[in-house]
N, CA, C and O atoms as a GROMACS GRO file, in nm:
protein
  408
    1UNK      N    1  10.181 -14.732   8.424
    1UNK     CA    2  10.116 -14.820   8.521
    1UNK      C    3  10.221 -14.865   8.623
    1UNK      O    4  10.326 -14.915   8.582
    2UNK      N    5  10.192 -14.849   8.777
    2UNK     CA    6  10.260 -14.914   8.906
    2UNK      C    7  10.261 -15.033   8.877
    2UNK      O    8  10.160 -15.090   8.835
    3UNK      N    9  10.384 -15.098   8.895
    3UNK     CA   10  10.351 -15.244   8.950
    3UNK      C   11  10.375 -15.257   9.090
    3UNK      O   12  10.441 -15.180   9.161
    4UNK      N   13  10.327 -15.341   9.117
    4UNK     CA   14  10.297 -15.375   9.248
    4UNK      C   15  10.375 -15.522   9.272
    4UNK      O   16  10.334 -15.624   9.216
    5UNK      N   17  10.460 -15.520   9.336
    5UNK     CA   18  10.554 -15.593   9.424
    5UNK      C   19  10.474 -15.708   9.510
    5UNK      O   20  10.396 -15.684   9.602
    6UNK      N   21  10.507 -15.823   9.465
    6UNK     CA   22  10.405 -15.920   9.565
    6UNK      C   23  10.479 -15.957   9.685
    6UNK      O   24  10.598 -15.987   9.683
    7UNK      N   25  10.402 -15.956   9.795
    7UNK     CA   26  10.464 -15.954   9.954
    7UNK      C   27  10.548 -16.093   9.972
    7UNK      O   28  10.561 -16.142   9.860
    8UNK      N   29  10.591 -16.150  10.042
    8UNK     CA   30  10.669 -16.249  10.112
    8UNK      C   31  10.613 -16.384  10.099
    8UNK      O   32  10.507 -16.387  10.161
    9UNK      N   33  10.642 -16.503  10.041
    9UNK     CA   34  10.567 -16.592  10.069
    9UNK      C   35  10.529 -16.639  10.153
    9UNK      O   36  10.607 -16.648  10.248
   10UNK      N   37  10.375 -16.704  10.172
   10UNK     CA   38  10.364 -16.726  10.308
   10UNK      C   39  10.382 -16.917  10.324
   10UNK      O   40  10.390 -17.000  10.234
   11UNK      N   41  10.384 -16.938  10.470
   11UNK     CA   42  10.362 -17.076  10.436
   11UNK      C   43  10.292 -17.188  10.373
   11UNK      O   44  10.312 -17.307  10.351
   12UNK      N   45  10.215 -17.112  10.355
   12UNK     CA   46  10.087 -17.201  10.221
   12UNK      C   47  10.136 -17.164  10.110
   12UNK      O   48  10.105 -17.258  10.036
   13UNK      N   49  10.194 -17.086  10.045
   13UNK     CA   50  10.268 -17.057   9.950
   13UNK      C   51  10.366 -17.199   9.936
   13UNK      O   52  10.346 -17.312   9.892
   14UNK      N   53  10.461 -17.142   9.986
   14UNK     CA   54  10.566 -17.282   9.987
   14UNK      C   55  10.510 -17.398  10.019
   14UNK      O   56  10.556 -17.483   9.943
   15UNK      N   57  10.422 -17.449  10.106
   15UNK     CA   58  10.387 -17.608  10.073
   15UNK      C   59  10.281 -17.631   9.954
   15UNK      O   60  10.239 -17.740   9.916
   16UNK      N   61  10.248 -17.507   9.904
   16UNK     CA   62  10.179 -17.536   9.743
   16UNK      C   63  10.263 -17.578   9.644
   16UNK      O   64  10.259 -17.668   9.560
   17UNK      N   65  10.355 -17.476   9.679
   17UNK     CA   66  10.477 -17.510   9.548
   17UNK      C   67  10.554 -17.634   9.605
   17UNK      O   68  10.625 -17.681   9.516
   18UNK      N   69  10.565 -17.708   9.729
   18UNK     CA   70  10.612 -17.834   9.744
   18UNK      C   71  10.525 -17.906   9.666
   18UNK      O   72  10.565 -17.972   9.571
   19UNK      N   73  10.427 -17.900   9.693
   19UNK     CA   74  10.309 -18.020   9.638
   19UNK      C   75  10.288 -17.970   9.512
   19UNK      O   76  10.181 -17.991   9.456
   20UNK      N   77  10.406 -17.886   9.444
   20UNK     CA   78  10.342 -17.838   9.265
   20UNK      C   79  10.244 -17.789   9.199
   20UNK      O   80  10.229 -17.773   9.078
   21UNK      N   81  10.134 -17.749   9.347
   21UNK     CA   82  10.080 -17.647   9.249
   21UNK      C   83  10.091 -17.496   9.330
   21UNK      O   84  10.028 -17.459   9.429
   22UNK      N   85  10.200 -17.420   9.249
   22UNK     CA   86  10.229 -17.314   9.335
   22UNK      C   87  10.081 -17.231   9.348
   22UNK      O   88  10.082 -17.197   9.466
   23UNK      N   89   9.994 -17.196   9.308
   23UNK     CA   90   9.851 -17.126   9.320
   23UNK      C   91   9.747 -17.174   9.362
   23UNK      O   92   9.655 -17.092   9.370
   24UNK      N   93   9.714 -17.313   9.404
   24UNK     CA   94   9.609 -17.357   9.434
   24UNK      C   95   9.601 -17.371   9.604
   24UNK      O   96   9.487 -17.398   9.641
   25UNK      N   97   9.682 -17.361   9.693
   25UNK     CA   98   9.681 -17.355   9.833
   25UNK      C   99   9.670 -17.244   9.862
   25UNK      O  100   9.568 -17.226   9.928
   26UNK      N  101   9.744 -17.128   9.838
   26UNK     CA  102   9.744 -17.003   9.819
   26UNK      C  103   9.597 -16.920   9.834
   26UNK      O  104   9.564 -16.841   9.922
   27UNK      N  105   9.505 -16.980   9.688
   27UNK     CA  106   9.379 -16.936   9.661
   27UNK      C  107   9.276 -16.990   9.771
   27UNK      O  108   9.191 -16.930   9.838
   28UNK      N  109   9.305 -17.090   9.768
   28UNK     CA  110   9.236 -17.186   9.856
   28UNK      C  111   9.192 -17.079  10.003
   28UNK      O  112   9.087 -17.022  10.033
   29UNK      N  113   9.339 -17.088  10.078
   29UNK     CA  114   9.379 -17.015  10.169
   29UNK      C  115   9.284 -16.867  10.180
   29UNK      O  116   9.209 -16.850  10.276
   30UNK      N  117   9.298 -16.754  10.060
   30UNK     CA  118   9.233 -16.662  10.052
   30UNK      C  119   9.064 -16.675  10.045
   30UNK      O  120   8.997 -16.575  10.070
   31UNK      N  121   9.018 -16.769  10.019
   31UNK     CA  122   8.884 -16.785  10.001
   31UNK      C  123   8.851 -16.827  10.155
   31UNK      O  124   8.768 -16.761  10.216
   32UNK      N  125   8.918 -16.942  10.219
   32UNK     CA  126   8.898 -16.971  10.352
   32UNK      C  127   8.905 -16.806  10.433
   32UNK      O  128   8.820 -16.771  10.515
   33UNK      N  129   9.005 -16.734  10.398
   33UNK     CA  130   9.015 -16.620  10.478
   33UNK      C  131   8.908 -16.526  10.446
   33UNK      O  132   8.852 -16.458  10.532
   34UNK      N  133   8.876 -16.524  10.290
   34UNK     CA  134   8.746 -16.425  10.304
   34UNK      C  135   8.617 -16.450  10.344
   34UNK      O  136   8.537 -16.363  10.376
   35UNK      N  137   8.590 -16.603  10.341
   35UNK     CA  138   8.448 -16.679  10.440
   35UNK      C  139   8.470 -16.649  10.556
   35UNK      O  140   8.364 -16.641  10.618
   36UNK      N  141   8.600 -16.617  10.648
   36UNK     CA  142   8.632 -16.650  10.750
   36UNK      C  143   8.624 -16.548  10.809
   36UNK      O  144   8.600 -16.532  10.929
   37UNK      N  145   8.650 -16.440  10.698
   37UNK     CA  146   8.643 -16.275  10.805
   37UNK      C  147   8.526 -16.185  10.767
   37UNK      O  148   8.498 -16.067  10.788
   38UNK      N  149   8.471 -16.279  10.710
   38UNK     CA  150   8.314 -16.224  10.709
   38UNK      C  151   8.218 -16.249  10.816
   38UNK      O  152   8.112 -16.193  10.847
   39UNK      N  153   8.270 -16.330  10.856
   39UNK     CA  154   8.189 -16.379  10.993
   39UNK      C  155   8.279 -16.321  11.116
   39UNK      O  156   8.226 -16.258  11.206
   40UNK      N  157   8.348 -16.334  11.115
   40UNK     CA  158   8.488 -16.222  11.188
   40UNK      C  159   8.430 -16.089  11.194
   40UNK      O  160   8.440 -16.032  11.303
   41UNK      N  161   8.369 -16.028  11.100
   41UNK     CA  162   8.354 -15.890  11.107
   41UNK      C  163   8.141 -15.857  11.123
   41UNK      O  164   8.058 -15.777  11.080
   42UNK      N  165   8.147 -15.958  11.197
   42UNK     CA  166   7.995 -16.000  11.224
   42UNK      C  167   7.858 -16.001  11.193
   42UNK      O  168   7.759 -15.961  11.255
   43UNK      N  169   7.876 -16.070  11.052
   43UNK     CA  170   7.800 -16.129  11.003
   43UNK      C  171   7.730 -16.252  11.060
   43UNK      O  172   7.787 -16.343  11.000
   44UNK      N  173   7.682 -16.282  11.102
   44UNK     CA  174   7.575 -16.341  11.179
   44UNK      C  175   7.480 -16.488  11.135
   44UNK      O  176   7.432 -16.583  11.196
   45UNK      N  177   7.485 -16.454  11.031
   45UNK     CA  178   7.406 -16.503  10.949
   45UNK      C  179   7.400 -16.648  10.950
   45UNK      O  180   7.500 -16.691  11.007
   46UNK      N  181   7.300 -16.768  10.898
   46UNK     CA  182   7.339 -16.893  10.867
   46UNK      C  183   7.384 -16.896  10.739
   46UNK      O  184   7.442 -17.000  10.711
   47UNK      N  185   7.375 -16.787  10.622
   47UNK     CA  186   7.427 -16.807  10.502
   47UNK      C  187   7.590 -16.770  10.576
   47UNK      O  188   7.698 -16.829  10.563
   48UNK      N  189   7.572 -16.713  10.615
   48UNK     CA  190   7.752 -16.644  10.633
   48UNK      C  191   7.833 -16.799  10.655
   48UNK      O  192   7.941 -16.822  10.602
   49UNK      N  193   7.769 -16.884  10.730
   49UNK     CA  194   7.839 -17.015  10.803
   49UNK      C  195   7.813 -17.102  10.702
   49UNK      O  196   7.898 -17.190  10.690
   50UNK      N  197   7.726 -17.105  10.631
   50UNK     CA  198   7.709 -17.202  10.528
   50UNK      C  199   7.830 -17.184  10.427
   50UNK      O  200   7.902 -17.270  10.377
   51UNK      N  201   7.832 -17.057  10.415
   51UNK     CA  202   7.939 -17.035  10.302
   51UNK      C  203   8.100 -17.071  10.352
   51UNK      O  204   8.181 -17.101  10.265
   52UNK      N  205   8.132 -17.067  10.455
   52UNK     CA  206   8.228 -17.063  10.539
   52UNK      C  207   8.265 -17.216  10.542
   52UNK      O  208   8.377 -17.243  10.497
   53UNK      N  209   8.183 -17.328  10.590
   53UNK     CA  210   8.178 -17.472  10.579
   53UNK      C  211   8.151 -17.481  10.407
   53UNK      O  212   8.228 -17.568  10.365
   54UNK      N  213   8.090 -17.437  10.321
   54UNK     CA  214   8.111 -17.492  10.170
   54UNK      C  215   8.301 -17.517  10.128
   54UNK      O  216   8.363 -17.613  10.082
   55UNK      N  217   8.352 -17.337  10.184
   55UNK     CA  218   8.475 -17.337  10.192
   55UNK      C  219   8.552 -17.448  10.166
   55UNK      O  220   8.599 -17.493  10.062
   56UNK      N  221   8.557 -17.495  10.317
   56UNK     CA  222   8.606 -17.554  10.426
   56UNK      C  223   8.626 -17.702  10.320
   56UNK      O  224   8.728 -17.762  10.286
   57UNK      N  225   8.517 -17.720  10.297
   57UNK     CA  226   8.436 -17.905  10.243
   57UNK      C  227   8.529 -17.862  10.138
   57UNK      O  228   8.642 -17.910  10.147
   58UNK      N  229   8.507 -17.790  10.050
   58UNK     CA  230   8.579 -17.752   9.914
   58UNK      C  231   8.702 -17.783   9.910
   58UNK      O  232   8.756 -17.880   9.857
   59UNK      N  233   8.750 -17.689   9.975
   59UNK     CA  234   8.888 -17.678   9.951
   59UNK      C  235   9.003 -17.747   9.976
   59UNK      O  236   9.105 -17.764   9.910
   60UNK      N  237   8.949 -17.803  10.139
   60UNK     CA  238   9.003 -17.875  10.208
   60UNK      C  239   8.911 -17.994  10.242
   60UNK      O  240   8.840 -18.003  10.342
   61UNK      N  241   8.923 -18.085  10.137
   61UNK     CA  242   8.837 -18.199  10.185
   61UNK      C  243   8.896 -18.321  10.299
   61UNK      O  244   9.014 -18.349  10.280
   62UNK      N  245   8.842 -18.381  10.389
   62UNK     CA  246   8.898 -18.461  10.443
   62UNK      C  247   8.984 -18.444  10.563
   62UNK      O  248   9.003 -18.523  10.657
   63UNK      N  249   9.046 -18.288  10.534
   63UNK     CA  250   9.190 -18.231  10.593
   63UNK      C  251   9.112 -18.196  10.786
   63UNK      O  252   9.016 -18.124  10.812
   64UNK      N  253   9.198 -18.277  10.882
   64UNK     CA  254   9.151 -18.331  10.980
   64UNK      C  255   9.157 -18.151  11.075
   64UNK      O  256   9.084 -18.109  11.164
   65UNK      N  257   9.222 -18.116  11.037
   65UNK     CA  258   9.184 -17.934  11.082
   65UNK      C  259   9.122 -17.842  11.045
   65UNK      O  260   9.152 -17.725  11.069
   66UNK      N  261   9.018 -17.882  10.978
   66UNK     CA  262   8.884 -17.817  11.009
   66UNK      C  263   8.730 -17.911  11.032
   66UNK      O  264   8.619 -17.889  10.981
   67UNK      N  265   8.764 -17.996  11.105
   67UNK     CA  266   8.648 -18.108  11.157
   67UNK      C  267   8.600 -18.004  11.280
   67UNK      O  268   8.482 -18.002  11.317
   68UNK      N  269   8.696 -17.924  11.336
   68UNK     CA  270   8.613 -17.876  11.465
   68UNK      C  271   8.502 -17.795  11.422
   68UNK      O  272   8.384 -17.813  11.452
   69UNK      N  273   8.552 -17.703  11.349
   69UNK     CA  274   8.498 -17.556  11.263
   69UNK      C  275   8.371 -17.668  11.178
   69UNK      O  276   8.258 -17.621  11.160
   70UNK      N  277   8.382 -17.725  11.160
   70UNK     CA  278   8.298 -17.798  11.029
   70UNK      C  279   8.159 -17.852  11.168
   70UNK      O  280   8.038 -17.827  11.174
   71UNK      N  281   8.201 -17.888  11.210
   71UNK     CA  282   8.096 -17.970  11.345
   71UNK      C  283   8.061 -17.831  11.456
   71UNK      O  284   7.990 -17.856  11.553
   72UNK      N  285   8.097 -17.734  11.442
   72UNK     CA  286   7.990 -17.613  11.489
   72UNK      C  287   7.944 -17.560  11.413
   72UNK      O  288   7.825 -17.533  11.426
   73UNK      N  289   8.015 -17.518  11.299
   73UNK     CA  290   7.935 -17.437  11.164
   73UNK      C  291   7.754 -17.538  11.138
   73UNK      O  292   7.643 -17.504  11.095
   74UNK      N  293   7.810 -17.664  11.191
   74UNK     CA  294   7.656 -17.732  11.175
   74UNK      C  295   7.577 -17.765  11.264
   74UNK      O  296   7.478 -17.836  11.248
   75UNK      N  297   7.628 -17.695  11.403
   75UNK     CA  298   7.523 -17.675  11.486
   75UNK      C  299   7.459 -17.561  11.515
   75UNK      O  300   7.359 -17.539  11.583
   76UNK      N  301   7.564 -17.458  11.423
   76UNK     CA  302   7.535 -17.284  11.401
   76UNK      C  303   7.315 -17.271  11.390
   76UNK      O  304   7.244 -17.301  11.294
   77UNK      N  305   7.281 -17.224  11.506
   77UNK     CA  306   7.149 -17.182  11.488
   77UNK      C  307   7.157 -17.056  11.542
   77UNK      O  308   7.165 -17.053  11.665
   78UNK      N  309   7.159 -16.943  11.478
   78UNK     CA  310   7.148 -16.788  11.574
   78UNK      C  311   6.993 -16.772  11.647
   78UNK      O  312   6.980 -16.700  11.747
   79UNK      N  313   6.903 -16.829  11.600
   79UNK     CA  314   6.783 -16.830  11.633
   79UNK      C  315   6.761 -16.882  11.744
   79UNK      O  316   6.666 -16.840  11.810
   80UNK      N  317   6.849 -16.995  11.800
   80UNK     CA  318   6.807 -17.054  11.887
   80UNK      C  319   6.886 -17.022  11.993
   80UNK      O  320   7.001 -17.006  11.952
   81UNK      N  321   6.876 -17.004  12.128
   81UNK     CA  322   6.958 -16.980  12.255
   81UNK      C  323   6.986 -16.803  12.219
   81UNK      O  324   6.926 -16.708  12.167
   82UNK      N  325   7.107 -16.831  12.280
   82UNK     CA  326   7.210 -16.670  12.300
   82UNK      C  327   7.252 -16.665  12.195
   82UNK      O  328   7.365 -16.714  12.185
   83UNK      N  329   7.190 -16.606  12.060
   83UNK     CA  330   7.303 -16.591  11.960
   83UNK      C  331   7.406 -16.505  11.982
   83UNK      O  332   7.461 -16.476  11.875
   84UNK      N  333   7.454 -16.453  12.078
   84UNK     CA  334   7.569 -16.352  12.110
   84UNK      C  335   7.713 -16.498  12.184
   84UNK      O  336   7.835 -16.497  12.166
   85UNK      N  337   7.628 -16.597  12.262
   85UNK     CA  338   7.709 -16.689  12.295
   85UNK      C  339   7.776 -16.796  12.160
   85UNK      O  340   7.892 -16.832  12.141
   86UNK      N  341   7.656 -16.825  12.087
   86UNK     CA  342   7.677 -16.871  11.927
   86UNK      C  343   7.792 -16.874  11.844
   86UNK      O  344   7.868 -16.961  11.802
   87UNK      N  345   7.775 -16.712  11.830
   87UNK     CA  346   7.852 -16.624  11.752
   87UNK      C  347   7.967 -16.645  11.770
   87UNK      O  348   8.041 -16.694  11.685
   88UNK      N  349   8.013 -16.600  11.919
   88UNK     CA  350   8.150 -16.608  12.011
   88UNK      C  351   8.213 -16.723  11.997
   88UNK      O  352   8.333 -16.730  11.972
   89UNK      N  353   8.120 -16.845  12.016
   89UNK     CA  354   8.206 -16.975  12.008
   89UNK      C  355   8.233 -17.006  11.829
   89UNK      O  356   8.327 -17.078  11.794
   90UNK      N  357   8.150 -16.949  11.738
   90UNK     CA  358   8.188 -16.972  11.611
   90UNK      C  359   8.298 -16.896  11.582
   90UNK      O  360   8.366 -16.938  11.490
   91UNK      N  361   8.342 -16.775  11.645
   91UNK     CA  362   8.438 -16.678  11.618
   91UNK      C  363   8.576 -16.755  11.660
   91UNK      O  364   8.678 -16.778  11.594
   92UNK      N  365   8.540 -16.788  11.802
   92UNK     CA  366   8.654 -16.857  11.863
   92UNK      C  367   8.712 -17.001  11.804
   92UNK      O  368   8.827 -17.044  11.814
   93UNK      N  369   8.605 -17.058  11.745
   93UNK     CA  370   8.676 -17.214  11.650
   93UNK      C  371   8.724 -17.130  11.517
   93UNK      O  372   8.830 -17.187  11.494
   94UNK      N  373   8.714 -17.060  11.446
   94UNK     CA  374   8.754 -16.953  11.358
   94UNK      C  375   8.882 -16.923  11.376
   94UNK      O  376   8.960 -16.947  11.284
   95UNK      N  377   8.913 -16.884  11.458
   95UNK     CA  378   9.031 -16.830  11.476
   95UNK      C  379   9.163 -16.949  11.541
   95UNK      O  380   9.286 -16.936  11.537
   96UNK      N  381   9.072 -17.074  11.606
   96UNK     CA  382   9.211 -17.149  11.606
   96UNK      C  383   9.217 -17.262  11.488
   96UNK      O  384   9.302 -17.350  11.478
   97UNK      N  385   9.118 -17.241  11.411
   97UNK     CA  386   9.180 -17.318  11.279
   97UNK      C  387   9.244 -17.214  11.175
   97UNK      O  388   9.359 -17.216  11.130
   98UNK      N  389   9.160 -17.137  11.153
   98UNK     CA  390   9.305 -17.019  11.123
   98UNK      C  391   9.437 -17.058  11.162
   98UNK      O  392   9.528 -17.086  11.083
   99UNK      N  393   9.442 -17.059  11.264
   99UNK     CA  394   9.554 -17.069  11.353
   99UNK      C  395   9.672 -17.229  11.288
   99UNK      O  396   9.793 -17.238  11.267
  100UNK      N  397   9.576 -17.311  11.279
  100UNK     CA  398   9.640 -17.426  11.246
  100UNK      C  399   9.695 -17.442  11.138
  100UNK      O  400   9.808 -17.489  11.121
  101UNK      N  401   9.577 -17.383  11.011
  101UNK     CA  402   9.571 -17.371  10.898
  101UNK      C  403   9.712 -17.287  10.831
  101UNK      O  404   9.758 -17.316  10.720
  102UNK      N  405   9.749 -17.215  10.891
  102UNK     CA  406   9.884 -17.095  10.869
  102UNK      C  407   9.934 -17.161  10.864
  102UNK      O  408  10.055 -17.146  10.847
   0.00000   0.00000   0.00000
């Protein structure tokens, strides 16, 4: 059996293991990223955003960088207006809490 070499820590790595729990920011992190690039890879959906804000509430409760993402995910209606304009602005708050979140 290969083993497989784990990549570089990232910065959620190290401020997990500051705050002692080296695995729980980490995971956290990966779950935010797989809600996050499911809708990234355009999924559309209101379950897709629901799941994305459960994330969000979960993982990161309270944590003042994702209030933006959290306050469109709940105005997320594809039904209503341009869901192509929708989408775009949910993609675009997506990607700068990503952004923060790193």
């Amino acid at each position: 059996m290969r083993r497989v070499r784990p990549g570089p820590p990232t910065r959620a790595d190290a401020r997990a293991t500051w705050l002692g729990n080296p695995y729980g920011m980490a995971m956290s992190y990966e779950r935010f990223l797989a809600a996050a690039q499911r809708v990234l890879d355009g999924d559309e959906s209101v379950q897709a955003a629901k799941d994305l804000a459960g994330v969000a509430r979960e993982d990161y409760p309270g944590d003042e960088r994702f209030d933006e993402l959290l306050e469109v995910l709940a105005r997320y209606t594809p039904e209503e207006g341009s869901p192509n304009a929708v989408a775009e602005e949910v993609r675009t708050v997506i990607r700068e809490t990503n952004a923060r979140v790193m």
